[in-house]
C-alpha positions as CSV (number, residue, x, y, z in Angstrom):
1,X,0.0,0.0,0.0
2,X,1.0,3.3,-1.2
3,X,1.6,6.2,1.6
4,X,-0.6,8.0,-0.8
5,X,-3.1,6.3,-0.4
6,X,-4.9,7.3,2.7
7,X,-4.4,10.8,1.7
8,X,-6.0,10.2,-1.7
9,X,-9.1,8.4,0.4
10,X,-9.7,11.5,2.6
11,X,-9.2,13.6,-0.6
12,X,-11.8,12.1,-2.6
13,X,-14.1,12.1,0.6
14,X,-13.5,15.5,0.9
15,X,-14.2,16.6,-2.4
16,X,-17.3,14.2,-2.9
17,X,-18.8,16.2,0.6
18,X,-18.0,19.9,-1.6
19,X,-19.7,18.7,-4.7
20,X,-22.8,17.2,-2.9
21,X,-23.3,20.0,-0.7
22,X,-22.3,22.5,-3.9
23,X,-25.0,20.4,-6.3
24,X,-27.5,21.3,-3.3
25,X,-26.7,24.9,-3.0
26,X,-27.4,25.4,-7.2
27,X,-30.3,23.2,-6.7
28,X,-32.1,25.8,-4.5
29,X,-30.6,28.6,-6.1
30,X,-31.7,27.3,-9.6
31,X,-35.2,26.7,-8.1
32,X,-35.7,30.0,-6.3
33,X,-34.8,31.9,-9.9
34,X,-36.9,29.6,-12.1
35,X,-39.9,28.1,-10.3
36,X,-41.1,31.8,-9.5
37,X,-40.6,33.0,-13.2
38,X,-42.2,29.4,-15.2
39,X,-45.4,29.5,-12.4
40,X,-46.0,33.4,-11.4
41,X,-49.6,32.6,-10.3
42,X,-49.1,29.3,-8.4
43,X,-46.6,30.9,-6.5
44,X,-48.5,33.6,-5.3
45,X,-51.4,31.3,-4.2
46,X,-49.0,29.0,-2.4
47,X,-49.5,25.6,-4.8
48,X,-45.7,25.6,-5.4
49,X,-42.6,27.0,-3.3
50,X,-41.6,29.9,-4.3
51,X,-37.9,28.7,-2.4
52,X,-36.9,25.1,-0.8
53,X,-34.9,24.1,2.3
54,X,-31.7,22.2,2.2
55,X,-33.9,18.9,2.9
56,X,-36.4,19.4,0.4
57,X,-33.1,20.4,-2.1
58,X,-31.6,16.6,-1.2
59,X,-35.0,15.0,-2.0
60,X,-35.4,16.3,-5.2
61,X,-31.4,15.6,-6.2
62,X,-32.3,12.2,-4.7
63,X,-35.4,12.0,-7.1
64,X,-33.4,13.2,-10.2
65,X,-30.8,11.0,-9.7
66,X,-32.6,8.2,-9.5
67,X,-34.9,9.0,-12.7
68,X,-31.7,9.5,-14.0
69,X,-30.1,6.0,-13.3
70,X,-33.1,4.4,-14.2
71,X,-33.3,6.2,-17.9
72,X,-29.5,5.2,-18.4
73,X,-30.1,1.7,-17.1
74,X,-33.3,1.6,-19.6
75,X,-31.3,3.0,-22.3
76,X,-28.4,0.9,-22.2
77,X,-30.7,-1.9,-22.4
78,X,-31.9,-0.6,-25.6
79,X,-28.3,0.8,-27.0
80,X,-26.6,-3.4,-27.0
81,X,-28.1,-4.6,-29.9
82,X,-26.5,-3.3,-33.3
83,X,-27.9,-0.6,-36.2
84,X,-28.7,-3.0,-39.4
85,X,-26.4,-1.6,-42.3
86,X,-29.0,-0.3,-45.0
């Protein structure tokens, strides 16, 4: 074993926490800006937030991600079999 190597580990742990909790931070930053501008009226009324908490942020990366895993499992699926030559 390298003497690298357990700084590498605590590296990569480290950087994994700044992306996550950076992902988060756009996530509610991105909502806050777009949500109010693509549904003025529901907004107003109270049907959707006009800003989300850090929790609410996680759900909805946890949601995407998933959807997202599930289309590229889906896909990938699909994308094995070869084009016929015309």
């Amino acid at each position: 074993m390298d003497k690298r190597t357990p700084f590498l580990i605590v590296g990569a742990i480290i950087a994994g926490i700044v992306m996550f909790t950076v992902t988060l931070f756009l996530l509610m930053i991105m909502w806050a800006w777009i949500i109010p501008d693509l549904f003025p009226g529901a907004v107003e009324q109270g049907l959707i937030a006009g800003k989300i908490s850090w929790l609410t942020a996680l759900k909805v990366a946890l949601f995407v991600g998933i959807l997202s895993a599930f289309a590229r499992g889906v896909h990938s699926k699909k994308g094995n079999e070869p084009e016929p030559a015309e």
